[in-house]
N, CA, C and O atoms as a GROMACS GRO file, in nm:
protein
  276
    1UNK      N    1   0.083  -0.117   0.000
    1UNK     CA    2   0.000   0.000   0.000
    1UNK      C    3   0.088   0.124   0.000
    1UNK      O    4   0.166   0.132   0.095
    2UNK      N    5   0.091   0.243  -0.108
    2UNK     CA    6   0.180   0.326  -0.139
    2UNK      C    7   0.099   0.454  -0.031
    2UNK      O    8  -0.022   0.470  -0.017
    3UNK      N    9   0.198   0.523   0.028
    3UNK     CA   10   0.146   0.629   0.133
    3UNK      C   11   0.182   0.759   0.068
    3UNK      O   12   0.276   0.777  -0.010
    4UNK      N   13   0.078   0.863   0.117
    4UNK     CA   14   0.077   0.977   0.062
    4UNK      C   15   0.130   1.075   0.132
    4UNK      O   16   0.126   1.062   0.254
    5UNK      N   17   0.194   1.202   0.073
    5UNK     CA   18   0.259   1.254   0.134
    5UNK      C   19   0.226   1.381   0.152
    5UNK      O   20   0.231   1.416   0.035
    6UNK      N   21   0.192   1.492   0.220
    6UNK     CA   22   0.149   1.563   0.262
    6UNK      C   23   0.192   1.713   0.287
    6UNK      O   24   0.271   1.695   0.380
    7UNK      N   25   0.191   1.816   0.271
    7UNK     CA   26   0.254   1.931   0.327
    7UNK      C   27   0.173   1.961   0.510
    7UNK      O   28   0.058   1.963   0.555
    8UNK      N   29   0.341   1.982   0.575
    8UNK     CA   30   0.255   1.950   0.717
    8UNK      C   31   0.194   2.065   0.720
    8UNK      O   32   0.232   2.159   0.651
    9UNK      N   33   0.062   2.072   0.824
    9UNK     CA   34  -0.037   2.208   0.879
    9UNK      C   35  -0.038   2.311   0.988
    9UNK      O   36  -0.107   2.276   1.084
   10UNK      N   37  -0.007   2.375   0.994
   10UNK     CA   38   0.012   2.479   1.089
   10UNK      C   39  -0.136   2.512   1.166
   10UNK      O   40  -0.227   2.577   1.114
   11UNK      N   41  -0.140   2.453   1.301
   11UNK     CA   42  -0.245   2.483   1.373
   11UNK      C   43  -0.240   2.556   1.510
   11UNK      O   44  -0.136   2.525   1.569
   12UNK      N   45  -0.313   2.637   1.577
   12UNK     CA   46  -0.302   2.697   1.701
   12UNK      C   47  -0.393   2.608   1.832
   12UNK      O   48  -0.509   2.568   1.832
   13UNK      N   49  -0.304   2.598   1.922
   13UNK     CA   50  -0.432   2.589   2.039
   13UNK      C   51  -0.439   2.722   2.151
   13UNK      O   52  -0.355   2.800   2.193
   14UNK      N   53  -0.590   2.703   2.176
   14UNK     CA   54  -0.637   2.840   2.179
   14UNK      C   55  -0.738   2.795   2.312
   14UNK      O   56  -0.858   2.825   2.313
   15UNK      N   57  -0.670   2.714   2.429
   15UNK     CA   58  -0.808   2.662   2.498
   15UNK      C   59  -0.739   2.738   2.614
   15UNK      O   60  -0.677   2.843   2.591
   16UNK      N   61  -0.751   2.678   2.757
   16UNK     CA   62  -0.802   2.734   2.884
   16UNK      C   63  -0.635   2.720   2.942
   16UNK      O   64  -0.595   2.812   3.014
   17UNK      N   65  -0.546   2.610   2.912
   17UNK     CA   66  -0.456   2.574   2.966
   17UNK      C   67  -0.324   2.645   2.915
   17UNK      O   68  -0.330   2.682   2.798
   18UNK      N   69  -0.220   2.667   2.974
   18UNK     CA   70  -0.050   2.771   2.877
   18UNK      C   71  -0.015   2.673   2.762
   18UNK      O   72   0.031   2.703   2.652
   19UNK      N   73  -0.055   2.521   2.820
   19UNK     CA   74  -0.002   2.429   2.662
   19UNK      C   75  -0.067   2.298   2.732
   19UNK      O   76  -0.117   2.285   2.843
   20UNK      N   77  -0.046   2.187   2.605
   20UNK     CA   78  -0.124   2.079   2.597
   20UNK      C   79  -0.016   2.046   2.512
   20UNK      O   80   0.047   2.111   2.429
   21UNK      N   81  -0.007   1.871   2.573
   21UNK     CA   82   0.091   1.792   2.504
   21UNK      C   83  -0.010   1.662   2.457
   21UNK      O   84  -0.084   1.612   2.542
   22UNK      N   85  -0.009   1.604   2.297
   22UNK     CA   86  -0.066   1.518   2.234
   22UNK      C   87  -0.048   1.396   2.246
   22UNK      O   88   0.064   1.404   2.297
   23UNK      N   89  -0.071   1.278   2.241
   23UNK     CA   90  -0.020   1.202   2.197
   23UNK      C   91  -0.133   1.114   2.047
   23UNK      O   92  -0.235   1.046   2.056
   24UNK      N   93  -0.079   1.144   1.965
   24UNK     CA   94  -0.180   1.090   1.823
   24UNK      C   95  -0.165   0.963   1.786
   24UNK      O   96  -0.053   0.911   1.791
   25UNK      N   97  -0.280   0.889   1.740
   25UNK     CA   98  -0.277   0.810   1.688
   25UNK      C   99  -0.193   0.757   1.568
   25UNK      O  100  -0.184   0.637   1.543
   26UNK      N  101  -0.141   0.844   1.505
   26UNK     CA  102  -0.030   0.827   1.418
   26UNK      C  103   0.119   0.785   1.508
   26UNK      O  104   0.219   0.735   1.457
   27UNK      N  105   0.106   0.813   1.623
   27UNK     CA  106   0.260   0.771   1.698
   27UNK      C  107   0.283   0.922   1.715
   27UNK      O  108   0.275   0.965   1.830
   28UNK      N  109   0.305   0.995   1.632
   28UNK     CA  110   0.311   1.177   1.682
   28UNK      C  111   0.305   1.206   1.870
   28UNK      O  112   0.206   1.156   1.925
   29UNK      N  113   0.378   1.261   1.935
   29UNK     CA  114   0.368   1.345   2.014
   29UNK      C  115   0.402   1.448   2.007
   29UNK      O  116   0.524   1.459   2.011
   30UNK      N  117   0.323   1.575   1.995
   30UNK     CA  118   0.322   1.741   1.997
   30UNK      C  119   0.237   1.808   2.117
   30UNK      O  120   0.132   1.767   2.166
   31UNK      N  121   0.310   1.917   2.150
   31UNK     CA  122   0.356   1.993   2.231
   31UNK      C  123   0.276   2.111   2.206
   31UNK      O  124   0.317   2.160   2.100
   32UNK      N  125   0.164   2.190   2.263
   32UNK     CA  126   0.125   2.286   2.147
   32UNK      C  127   0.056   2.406   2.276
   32UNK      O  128  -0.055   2.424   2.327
   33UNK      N  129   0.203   2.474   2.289
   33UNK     CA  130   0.220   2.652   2.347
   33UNK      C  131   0.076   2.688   2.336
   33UNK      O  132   0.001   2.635   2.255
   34UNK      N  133   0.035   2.798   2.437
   34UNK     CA  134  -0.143   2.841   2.421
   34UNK      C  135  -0.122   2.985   2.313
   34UNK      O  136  -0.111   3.093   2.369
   35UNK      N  137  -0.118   2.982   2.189
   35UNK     CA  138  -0.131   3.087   2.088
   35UNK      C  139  -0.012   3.060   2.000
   35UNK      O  140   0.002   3.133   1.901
   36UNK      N  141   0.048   2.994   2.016
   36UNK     CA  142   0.222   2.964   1.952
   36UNK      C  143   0.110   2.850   1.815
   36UNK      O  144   0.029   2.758   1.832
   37UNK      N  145   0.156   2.911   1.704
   37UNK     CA  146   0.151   2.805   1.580
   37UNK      C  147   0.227   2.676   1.587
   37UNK      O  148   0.344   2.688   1.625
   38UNK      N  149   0.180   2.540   1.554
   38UNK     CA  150   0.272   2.464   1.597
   38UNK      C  151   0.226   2.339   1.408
   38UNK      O  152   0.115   2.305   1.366
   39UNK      N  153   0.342   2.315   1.359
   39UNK     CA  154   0.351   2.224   1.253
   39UNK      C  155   0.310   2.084   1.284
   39UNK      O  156   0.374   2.013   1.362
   40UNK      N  157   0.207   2.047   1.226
   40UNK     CA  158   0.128   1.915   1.209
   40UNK      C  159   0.176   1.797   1.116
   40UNK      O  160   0.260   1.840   1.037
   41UNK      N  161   0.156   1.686   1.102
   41UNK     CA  162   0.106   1.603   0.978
   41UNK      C  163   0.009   1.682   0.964
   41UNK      O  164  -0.030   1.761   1.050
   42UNK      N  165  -0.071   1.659   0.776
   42UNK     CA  166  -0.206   1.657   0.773
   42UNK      C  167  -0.323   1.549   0.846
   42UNK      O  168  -0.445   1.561   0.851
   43UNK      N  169  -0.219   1.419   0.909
   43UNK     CA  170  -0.345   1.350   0.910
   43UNK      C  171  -0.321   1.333   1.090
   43UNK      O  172  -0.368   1.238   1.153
   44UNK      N  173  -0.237   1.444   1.154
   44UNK     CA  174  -0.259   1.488   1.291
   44UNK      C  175  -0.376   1.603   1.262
   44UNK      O  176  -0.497   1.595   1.281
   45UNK      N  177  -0.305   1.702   1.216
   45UNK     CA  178  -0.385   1.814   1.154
   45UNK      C  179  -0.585   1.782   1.146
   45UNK      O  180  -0.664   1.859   1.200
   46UNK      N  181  -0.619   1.684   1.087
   46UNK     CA  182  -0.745   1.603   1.071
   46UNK      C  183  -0.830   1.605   1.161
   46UNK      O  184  -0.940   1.660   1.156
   47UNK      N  185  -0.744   1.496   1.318
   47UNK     CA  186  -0.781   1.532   1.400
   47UNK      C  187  -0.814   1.617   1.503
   47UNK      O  188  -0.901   1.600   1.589
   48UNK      N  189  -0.737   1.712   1.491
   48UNK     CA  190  -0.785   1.847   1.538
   48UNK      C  191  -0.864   1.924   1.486
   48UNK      O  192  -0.926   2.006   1.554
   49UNK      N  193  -0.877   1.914   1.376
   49UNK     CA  194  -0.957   1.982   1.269
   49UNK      C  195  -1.128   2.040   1.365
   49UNK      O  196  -1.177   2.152   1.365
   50UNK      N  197  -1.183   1.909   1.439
   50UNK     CA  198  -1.300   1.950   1.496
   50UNK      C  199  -1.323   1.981   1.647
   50UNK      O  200  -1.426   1.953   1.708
   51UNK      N  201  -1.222   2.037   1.696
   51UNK     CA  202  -1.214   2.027   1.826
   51UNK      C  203  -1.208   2.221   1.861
   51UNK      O  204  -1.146   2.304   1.795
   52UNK      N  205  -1.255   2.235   1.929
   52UNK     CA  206  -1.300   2.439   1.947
   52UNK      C  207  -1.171   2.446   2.018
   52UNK      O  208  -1.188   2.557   2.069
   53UNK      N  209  -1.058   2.411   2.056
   53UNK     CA  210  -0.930   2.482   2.092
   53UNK      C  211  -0.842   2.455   1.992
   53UNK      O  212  -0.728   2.459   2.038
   54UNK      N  213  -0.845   2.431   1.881
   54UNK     CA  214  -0.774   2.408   1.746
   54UNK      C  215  -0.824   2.484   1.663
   54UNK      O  216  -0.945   2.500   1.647
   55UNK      N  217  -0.735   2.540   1.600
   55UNK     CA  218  -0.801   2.582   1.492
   55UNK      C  219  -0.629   2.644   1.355
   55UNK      O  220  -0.517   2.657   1.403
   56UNK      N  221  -0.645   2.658   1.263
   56UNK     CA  222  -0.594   2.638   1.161
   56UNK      C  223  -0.468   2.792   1.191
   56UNK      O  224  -0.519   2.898   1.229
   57UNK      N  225  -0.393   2.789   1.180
   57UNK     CA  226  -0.285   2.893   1.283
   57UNK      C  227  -0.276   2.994   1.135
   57UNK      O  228  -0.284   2.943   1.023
   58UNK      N  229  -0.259   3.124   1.154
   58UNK     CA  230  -0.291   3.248   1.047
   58UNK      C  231  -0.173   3.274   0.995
   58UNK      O  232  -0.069   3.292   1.058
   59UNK      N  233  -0.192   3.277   0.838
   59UNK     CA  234  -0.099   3.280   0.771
   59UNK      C  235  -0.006   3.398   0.806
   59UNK      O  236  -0.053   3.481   0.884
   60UNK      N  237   0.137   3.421   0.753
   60UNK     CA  238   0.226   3.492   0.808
   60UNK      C  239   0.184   3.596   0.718
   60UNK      O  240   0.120   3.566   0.618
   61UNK      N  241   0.223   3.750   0.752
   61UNK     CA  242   0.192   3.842   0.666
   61UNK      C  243   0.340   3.940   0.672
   61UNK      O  244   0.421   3.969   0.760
   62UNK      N  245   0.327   3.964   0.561
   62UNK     CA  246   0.471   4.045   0.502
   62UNK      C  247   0.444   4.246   0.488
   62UNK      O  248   0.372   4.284   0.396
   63UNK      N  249   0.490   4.327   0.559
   63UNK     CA  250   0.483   4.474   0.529
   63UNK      C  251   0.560   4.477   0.430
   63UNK      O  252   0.680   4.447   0.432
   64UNK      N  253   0.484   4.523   0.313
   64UNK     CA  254   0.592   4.556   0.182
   64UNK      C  255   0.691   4.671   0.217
   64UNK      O  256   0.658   4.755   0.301
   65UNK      N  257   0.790   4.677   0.165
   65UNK     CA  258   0.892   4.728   0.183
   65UNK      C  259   0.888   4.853   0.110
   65UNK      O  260   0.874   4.836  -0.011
   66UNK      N  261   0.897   5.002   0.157
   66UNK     CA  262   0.824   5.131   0.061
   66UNK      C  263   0.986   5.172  -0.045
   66UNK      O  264   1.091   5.194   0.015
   67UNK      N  265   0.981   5.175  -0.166
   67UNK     CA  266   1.058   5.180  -0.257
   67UNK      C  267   1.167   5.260  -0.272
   67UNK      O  268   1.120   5.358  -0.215
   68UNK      N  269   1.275   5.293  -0.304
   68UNK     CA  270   1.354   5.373  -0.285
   68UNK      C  271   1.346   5.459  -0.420
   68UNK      O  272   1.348   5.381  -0.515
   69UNK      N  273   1.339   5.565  -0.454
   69UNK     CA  274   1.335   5.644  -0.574
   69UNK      C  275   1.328   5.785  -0.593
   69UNK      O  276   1.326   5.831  -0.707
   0.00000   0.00000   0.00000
């Protein structure tokens, strides 16, 4: 059976506690800071997917740089 490969997911936890440590059904144990983005599998990622202190961590944003001229 050929396995698929994934780009990992960047998710936040956002619940009551400073951090929460995982242990996943994939064998994964993660570690996940209260607001700190933390890198997933997708198919860790999955399972968090429905849980209200998870949620999908916000893309990085860039200040353009004002031009020299």
């Amino acid at each position: 059976m050929a396995t698929k490969t994934t780009a990992p997911k960047s998710v936040t936890y956002s619940g009551g506690l400073d951090s929460v440590t995982l242990h996943f059904l994939s064998g994964h144990v993660v570690t996940f800071p209260n607001g700190t983005p933390v890198d997933v599998c997708a198919e860790d990622a999955v399972v968090l997917s429905d849980h209200p202190d998870f949620r999908p961590a916000a893309k990085a944003t860039t200040t353009p740089q004002p031009e020299e001229g």
